[in-house]
MOPAC internal coordinates of N, CA, C and O (Angstrom, degrees):
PM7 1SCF
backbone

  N    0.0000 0     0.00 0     0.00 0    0    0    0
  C    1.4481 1     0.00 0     0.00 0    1    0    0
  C    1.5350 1   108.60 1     0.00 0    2    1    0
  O    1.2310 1   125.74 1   -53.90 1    3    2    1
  N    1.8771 1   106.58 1   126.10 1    3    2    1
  C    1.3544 1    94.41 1   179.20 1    5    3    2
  C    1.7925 1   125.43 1   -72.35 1    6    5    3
  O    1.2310 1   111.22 1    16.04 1    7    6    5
  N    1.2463 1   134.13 1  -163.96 1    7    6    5
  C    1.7483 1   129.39 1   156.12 1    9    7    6
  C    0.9119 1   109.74 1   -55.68 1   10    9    7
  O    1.2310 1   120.71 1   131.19 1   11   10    9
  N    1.7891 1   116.24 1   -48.81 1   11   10    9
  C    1.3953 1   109.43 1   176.55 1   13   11   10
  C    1.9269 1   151.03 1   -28.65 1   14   13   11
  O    1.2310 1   145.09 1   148.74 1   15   14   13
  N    1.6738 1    68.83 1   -31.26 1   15   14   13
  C    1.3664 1   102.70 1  -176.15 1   17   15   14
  C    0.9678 1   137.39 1  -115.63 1   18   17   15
  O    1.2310 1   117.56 1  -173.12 1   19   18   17
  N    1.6228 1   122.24 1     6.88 1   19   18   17
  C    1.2630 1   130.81 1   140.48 1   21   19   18
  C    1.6163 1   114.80 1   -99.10 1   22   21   19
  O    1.2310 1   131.29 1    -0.57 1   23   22   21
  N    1.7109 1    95.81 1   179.43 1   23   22   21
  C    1.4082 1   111.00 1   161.65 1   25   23   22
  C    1.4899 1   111.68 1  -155.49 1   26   25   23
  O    1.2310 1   122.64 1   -14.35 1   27   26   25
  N    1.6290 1   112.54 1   165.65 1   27   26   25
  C    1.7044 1    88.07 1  -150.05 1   29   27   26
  C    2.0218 1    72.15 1  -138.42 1   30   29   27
  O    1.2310 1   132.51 1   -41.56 1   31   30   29
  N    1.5498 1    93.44 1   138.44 1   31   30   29
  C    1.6780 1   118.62 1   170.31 1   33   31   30
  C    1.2259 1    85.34 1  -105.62 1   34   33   31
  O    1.2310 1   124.50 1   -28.31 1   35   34   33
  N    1.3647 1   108.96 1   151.69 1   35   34   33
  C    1.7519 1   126.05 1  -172.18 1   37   35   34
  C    1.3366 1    91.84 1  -150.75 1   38   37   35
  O    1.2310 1   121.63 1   -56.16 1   39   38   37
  N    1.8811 1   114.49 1   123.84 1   39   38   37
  C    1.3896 1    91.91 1   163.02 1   41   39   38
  C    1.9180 1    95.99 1  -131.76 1   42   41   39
  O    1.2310 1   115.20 1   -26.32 1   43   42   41
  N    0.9806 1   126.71 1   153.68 1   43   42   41
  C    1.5367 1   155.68 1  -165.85 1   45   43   42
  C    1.4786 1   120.89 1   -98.35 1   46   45   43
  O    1.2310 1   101.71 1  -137.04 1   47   46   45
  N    1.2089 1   150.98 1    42.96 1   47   46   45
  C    1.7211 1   137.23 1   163.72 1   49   47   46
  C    1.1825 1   113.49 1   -47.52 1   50   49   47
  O    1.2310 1   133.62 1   -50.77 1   51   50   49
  N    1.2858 1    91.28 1   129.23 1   51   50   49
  C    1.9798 1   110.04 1   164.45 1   53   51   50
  C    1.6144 1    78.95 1   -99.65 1   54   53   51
  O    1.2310 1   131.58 1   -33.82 1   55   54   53
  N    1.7674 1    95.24 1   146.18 1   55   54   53
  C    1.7710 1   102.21 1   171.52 1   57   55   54
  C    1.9911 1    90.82 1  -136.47 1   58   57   55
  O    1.2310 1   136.38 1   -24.50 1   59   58   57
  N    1.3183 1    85.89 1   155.50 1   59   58   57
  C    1.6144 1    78.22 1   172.45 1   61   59   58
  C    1.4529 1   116.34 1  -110.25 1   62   61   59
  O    1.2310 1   116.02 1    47.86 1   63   62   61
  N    1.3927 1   125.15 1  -132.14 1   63   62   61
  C    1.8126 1   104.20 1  -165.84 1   65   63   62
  C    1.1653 1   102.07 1   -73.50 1   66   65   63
  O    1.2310 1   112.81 1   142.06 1   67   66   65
  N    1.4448 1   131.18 1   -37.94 1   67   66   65
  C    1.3483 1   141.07 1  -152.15 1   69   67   66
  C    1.7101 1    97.49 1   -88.16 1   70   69   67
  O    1.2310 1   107.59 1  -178.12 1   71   70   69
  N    1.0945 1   140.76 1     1.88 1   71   70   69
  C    1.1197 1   128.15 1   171.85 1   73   71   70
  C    1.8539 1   101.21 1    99.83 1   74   73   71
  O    1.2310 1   115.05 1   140.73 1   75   74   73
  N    0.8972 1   126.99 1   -39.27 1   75   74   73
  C    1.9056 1   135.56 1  -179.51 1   77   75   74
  C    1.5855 1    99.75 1   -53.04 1   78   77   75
  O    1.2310 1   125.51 1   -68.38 1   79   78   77
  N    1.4590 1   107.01 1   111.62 1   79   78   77
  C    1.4138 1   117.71 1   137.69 1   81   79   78
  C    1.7303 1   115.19 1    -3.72 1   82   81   79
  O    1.2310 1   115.21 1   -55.85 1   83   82   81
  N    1.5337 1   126.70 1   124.15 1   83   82   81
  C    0.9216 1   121.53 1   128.98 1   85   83   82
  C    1.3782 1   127.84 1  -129.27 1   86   85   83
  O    1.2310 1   111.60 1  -166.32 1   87   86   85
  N    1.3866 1   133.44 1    13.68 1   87   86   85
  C    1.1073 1   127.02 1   145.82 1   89   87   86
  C    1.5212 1   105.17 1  -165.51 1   90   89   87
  O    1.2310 1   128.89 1   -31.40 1   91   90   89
  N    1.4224 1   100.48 1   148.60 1   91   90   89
  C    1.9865 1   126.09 1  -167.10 1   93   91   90
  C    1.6040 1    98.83 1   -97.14 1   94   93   91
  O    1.2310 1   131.07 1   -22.02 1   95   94   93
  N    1.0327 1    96.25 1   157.98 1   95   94   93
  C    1.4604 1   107.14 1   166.98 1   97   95   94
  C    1.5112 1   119.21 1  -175.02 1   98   97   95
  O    1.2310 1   127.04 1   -38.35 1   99   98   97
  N    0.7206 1   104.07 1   141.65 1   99   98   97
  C    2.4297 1   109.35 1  -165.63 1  101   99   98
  C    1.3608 1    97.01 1  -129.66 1  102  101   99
  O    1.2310 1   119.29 1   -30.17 1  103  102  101
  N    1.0625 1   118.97 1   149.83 1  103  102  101
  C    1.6752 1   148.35 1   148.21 1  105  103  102
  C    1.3609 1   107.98 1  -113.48 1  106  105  103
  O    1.2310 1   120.97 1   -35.84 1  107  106  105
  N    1.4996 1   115.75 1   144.16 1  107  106  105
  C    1.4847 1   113.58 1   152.35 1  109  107  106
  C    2.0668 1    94.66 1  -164.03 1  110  109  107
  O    1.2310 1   138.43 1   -56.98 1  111  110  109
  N    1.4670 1    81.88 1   123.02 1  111  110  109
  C    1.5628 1   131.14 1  -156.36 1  113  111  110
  C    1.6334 1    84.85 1   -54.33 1  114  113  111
  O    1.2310 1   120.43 1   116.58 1  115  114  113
  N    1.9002 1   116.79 1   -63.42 1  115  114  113
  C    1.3204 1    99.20 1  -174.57 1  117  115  114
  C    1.4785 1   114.74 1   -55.15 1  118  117  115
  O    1.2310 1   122.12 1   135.13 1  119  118  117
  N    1.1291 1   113.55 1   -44.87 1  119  118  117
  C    1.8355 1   121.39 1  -171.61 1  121  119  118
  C    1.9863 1   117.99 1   -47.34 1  122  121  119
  O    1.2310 1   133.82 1   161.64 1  123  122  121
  N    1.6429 1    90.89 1   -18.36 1  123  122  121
  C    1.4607 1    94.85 1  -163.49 1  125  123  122
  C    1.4915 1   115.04 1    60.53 1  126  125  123
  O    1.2310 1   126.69 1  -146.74 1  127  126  125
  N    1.1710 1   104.74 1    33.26 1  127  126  125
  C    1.6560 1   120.13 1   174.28 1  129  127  126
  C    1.7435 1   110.34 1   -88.66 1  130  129  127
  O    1.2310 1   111.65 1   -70.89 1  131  130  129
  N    1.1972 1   133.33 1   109.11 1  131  130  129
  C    1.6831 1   115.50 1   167.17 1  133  131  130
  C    1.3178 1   110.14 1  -129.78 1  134  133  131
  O    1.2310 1   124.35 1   -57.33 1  135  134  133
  N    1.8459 1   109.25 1   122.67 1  135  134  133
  C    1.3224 1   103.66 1   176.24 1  137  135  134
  C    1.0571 1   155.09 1    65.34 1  138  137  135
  O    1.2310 1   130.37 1  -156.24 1  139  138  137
  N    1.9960 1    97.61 1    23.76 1  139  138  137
  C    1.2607 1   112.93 1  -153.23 1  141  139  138
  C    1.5233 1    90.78 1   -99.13 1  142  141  139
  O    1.2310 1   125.87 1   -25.56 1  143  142  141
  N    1.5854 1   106.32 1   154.44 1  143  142  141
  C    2.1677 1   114.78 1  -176.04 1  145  143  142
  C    0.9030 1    69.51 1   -77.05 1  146  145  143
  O    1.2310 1   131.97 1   -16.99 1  147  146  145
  N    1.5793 1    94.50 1   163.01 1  147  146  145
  C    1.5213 1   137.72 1   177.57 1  149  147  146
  C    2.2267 1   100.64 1  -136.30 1  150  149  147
  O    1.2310 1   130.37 1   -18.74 1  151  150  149
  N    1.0733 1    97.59 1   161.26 1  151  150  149
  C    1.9769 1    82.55 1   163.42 1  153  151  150
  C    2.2753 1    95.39 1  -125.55 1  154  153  151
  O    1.2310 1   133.55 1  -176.95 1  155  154  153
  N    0.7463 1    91.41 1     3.05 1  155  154  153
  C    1.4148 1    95.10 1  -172.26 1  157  155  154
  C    1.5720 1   133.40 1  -173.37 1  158  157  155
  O    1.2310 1   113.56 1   -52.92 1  159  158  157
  N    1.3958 1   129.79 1   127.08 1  159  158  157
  C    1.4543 1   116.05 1  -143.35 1  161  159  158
  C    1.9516 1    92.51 1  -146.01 1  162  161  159
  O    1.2310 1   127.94 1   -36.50 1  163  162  161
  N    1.1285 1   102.31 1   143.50 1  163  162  161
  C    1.5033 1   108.97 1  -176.47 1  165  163  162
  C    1.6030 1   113.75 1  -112.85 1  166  165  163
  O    1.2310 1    90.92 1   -68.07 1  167  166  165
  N    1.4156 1   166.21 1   111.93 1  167  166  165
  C    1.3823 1   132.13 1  -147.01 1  169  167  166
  C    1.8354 1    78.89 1  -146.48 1  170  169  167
  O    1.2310 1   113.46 1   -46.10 1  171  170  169
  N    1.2894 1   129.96 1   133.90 1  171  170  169
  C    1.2808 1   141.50 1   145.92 1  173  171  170
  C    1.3335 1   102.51 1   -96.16 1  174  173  171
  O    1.2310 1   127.59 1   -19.94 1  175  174  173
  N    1.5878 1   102.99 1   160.06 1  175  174  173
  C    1.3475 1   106.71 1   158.77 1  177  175  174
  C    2.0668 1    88.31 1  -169.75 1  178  177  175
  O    1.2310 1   133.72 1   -34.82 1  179  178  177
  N    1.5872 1    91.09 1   145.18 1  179  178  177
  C    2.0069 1   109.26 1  -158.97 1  181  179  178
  C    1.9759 1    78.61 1   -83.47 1  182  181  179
  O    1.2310 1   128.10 1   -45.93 1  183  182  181
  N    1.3951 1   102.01 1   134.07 1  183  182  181
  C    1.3685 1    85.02 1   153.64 1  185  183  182
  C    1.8762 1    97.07 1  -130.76 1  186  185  183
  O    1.2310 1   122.53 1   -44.88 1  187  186  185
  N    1.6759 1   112.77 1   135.12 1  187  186  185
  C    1.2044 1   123.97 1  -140.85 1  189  187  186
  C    1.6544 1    88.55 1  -103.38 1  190  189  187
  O    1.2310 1   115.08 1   160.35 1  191  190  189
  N    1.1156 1   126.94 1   -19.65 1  191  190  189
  C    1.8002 1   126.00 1   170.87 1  193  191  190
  C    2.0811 1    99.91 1   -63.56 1  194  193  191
  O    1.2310 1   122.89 1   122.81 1  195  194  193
  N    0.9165 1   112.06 1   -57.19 1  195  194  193
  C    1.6669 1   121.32 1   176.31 1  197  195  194
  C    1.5646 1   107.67 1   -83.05 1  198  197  195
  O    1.2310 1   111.68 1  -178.29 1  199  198  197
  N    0.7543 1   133.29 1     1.71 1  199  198  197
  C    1.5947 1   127.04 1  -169.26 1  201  199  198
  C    1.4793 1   105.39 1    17.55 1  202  201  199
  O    1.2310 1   121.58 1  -105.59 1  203  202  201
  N    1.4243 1   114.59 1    74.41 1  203  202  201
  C    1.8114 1   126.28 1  -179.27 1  205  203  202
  C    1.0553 1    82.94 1  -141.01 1  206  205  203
  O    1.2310 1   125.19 1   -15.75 1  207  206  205
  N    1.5925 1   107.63 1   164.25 1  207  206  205
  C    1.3445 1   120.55 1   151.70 1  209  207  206
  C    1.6473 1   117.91 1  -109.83 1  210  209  207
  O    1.2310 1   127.47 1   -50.18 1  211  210  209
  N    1.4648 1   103.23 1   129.82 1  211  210  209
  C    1.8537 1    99.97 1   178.05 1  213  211  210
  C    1.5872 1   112.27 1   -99.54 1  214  213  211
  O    1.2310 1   131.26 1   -40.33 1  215  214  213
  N    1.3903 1    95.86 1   139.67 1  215  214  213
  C    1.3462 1   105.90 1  -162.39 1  217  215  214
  C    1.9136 1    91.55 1  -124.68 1  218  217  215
  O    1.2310 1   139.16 1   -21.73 1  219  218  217
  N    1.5178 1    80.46 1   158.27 1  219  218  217
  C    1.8065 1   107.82 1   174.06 1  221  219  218
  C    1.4964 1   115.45 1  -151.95 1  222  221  219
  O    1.2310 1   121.47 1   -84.71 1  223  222  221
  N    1.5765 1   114.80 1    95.29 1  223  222  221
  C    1.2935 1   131.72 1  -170.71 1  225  223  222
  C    1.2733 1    93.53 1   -96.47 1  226  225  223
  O    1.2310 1   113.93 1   -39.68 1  227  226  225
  N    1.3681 1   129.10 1   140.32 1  227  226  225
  C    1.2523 1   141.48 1   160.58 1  229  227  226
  C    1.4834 1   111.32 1  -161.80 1  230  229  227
  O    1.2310 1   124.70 1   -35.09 1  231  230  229
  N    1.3364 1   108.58 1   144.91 1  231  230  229
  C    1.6478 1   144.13 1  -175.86 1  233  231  230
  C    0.9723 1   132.63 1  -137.28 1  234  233  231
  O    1.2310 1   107.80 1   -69.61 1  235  234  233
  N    1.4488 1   140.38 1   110.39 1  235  234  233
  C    1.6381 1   142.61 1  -139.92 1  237  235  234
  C    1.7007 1    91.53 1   -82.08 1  238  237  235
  O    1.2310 1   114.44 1   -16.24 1  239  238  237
  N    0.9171 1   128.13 1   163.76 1  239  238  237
  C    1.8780 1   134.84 1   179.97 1  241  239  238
  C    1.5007 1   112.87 1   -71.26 1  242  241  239
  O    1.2310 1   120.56 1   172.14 1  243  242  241
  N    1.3470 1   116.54 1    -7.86 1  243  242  241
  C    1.7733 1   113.25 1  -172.13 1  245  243  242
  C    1.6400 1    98.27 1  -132.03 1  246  245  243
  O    1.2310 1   119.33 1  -156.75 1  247  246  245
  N    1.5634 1   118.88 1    23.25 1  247  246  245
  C    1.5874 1   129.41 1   179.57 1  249  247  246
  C    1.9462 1    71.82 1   -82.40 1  250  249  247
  O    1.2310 1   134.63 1   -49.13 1  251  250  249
  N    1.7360 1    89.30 1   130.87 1  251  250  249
  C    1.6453 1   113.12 1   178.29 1  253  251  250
  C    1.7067 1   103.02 1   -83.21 1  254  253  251
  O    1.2310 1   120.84 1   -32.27 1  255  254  253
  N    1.2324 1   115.99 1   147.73 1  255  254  253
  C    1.5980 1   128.12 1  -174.93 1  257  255  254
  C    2.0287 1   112.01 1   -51.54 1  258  257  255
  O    1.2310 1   134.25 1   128.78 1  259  258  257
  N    1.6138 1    90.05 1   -51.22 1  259  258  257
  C    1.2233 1    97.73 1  -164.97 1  261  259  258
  C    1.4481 1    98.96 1  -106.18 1  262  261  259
  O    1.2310 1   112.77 1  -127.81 1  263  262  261
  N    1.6588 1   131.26 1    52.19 1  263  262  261
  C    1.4988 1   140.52 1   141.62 1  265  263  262
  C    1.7576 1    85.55 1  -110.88 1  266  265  263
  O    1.2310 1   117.35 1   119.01 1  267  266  265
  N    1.5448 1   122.65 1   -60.99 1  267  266  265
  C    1.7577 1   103.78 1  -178.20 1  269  267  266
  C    1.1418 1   119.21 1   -20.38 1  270  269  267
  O    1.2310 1   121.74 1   118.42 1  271  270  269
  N    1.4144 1   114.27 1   -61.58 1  271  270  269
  C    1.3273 1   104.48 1  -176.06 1  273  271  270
  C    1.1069 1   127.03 1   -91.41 1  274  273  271
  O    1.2310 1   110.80 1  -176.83 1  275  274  273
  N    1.2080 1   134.91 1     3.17 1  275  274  273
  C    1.4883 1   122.07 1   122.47 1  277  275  274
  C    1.3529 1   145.25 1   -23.20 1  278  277  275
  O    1.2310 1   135.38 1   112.52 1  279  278  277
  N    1.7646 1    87.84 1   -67.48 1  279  278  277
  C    1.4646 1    93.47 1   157.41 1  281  279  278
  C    1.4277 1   145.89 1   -75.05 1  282  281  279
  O    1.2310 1   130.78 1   171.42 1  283  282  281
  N    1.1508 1    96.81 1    -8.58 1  283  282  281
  C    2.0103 1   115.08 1   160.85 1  285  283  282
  C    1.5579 1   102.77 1   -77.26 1  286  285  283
  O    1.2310 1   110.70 1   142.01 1  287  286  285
  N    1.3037 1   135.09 1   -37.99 1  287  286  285
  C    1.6506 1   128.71 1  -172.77 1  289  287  286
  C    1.3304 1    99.66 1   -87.61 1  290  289  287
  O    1.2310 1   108.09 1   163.60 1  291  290  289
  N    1.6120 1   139.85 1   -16.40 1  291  290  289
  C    1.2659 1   153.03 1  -150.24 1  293  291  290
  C    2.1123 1    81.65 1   -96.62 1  294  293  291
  O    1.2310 1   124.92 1   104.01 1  295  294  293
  N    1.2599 1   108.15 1   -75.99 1  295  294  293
  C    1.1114 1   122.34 1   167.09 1  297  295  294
  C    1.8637 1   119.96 1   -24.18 1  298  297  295
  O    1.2310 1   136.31 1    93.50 1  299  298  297
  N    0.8777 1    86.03 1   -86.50 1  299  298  297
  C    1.7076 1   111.69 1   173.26 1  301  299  298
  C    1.6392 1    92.19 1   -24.80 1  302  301  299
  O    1.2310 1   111.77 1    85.15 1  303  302  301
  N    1.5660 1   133.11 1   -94.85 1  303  302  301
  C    1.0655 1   136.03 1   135.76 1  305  303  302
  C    1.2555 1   108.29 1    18.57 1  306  305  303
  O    1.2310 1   109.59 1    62.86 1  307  306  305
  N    1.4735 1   137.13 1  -117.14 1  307  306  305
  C    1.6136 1   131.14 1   176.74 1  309  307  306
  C    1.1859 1   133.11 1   -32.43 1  310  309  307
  O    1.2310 1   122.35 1   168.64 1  311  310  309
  N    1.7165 1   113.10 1   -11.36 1  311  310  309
  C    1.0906 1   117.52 1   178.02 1  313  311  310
  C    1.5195 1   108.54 1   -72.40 1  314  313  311
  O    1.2310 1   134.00 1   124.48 1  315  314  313
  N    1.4123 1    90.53 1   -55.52 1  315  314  313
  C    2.0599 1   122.35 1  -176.40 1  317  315  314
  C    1.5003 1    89.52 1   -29.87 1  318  317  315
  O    1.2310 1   127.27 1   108.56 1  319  318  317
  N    1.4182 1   103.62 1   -71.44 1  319  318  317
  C    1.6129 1   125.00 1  -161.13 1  321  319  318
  C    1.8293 1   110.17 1   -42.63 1  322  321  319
  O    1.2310 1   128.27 1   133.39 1  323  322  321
  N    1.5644 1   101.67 1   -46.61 1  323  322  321
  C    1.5310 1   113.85 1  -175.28 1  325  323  322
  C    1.8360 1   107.50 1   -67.27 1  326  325  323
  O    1.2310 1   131.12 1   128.81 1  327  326  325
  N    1.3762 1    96.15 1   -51.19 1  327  326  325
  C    1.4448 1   101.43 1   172.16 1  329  327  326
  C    1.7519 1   115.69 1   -32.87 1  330  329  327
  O    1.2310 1   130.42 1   124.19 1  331  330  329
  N    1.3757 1    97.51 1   -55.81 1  331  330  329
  C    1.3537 1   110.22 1  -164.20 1  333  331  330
  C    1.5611 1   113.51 1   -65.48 1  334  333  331
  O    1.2310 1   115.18 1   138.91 1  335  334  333
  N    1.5538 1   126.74 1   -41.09 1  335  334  333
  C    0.9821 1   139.27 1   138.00 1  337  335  334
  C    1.8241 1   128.69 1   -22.42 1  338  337  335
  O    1.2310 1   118.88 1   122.09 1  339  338  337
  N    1.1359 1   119.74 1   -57.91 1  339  338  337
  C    1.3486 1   136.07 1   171.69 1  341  339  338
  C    1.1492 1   119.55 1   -51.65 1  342  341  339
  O    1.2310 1   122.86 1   122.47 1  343  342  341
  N    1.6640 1   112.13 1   -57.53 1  343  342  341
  C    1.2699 1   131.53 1   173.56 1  345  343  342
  C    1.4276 1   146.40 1   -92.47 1  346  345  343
  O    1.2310 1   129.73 1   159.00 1  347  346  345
  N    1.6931 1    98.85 1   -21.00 1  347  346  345
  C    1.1755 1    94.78 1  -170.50 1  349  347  346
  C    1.5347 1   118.28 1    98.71 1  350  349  347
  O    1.2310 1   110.68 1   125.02 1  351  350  349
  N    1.0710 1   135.13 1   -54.98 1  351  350  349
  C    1.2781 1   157.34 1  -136.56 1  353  351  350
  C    1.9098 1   107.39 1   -76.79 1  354  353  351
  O    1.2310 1   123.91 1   -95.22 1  355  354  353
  N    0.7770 1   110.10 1    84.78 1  355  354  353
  C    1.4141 1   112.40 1  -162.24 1  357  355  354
  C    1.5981 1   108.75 1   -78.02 1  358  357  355
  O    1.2310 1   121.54 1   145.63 1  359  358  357
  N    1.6969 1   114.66 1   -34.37 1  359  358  357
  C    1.3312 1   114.97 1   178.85 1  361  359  358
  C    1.7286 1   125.21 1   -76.69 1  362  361  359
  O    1.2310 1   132.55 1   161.69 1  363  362  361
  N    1.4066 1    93.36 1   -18.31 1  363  362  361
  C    1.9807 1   114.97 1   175.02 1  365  363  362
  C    1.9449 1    90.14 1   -69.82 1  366  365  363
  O    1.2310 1   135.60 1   117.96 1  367  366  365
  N    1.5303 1    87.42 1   -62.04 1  367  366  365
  C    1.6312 1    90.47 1  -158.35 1  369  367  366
  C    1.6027 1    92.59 1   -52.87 1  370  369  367
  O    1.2310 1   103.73 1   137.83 1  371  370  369
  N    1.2140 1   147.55 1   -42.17 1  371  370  369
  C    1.8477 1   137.11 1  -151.60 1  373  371  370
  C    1.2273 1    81.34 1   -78.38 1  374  373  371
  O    1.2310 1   101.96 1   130.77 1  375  374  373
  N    1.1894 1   150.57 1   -49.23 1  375  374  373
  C    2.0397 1   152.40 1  -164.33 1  377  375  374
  C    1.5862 1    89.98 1   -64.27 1  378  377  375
  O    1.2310 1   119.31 1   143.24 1  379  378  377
  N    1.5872 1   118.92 1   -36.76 1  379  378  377
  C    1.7742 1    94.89 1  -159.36 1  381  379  378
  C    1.8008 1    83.99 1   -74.90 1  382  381  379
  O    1.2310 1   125.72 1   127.50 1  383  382  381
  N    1.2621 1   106.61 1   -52.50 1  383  382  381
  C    1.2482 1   115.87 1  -152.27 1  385  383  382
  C    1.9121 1   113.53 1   -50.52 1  386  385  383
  O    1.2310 1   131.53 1   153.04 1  387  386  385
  N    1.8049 1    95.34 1   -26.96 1  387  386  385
  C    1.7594 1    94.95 1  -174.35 1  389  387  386
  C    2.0457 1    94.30 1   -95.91 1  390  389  387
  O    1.2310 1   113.71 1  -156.64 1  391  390  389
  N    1.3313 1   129.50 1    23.36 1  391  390  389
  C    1.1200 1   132.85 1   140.53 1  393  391  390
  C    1.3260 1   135.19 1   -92.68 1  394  393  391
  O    1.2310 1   122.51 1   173.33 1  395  394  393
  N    1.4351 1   112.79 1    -6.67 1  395  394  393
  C    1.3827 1   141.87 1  -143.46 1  397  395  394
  C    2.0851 1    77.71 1  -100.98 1  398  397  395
  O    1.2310 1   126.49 1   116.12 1  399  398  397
  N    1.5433 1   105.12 1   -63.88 1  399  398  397
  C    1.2807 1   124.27 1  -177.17 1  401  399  398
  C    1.7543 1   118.06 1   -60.04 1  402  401  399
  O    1.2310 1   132.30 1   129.96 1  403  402  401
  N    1.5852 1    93.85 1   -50.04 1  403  402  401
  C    1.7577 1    96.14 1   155.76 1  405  403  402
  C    1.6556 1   112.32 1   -20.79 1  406  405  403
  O    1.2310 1   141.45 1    85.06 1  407  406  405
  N    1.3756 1    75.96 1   -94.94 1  407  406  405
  C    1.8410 1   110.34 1   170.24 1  409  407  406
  C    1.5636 1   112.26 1    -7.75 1  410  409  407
  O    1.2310 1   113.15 1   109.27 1  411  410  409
  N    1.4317 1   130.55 1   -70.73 1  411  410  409
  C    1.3946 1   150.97 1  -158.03 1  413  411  410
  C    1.3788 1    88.09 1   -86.58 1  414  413  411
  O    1.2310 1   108.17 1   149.60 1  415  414  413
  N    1.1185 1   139.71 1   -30.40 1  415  414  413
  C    1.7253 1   136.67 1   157.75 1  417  415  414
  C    1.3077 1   115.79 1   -54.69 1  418  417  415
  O    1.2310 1   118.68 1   115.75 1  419  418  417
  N    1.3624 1   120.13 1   -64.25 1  419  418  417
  C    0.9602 1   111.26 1  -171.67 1  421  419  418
  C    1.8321 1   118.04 1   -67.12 1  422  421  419
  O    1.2310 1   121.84 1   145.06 1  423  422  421
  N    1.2319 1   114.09 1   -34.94 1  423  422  421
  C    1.5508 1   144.26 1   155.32 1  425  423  422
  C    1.0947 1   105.26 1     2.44 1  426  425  423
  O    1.2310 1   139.59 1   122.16 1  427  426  425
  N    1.4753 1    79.60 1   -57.84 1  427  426  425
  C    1.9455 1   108.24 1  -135.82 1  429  427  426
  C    1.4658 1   145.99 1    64.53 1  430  429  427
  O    1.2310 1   140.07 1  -154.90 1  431  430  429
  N    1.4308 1    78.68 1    25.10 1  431  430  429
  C    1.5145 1   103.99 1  -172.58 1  433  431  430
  C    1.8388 1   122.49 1   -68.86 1  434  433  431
  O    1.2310 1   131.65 1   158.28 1  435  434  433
  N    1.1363 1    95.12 1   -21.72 1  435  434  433
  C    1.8759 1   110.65 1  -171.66 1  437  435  434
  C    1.9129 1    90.90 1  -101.20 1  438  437  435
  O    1.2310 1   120.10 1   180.00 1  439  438  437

């Protein structure tokens, strides 16, 4: 595969003695992104031999309670949106989306 034809996400943990995140940071080369902090990062990836999905949740130790859940309803939200994209599925996606609203209720985010 030539350069042409890739592109490369980079992501960075600082951990401290105990092994805990204290600060994230990503590049990605197409984005013109370099090295920018993050306080919290969500990463799927399909693996199609297991039909699972592997996940890597991480959150630096001083990510504040009430940005999480932001960023979990922020999430939730892009998820809906991606779903809808993928599939098509417009009546799944209005169910994620009127849980999405649940969600930010109960929050208290709205």
């Amino acid at each position: 595969m030539t350069k042409e034809n890739t592109s490369t996400i980079e992501l960075v943990v600082e951990l401290d003695e105990n092994r805990i995140p204290e600060k994230l940071f990503w590049s990605a080369e197409e984005g013109k992104i370099e090295n920018e902090e993050a306080k919290a990062m969500m990463l799927s990836v399909w693996d199609n031999k297991t039909k699972e999905t592997l996940r890597v949740d991480l959150w630096t130790k001083d990510m504040p309670i009430d940005e999480m859940k932001l960023f979990f309803h922020q999430t939730l939200l892009a998820m809906s949106d991606s779903f809808n994209l993928a599939t098509q599925d417009e009546r799944m996606t209005a169910t994620m989306k009127d849980f999405c609203d649940y969600f930010a209720e109960k929050m208290e985010l709205k």
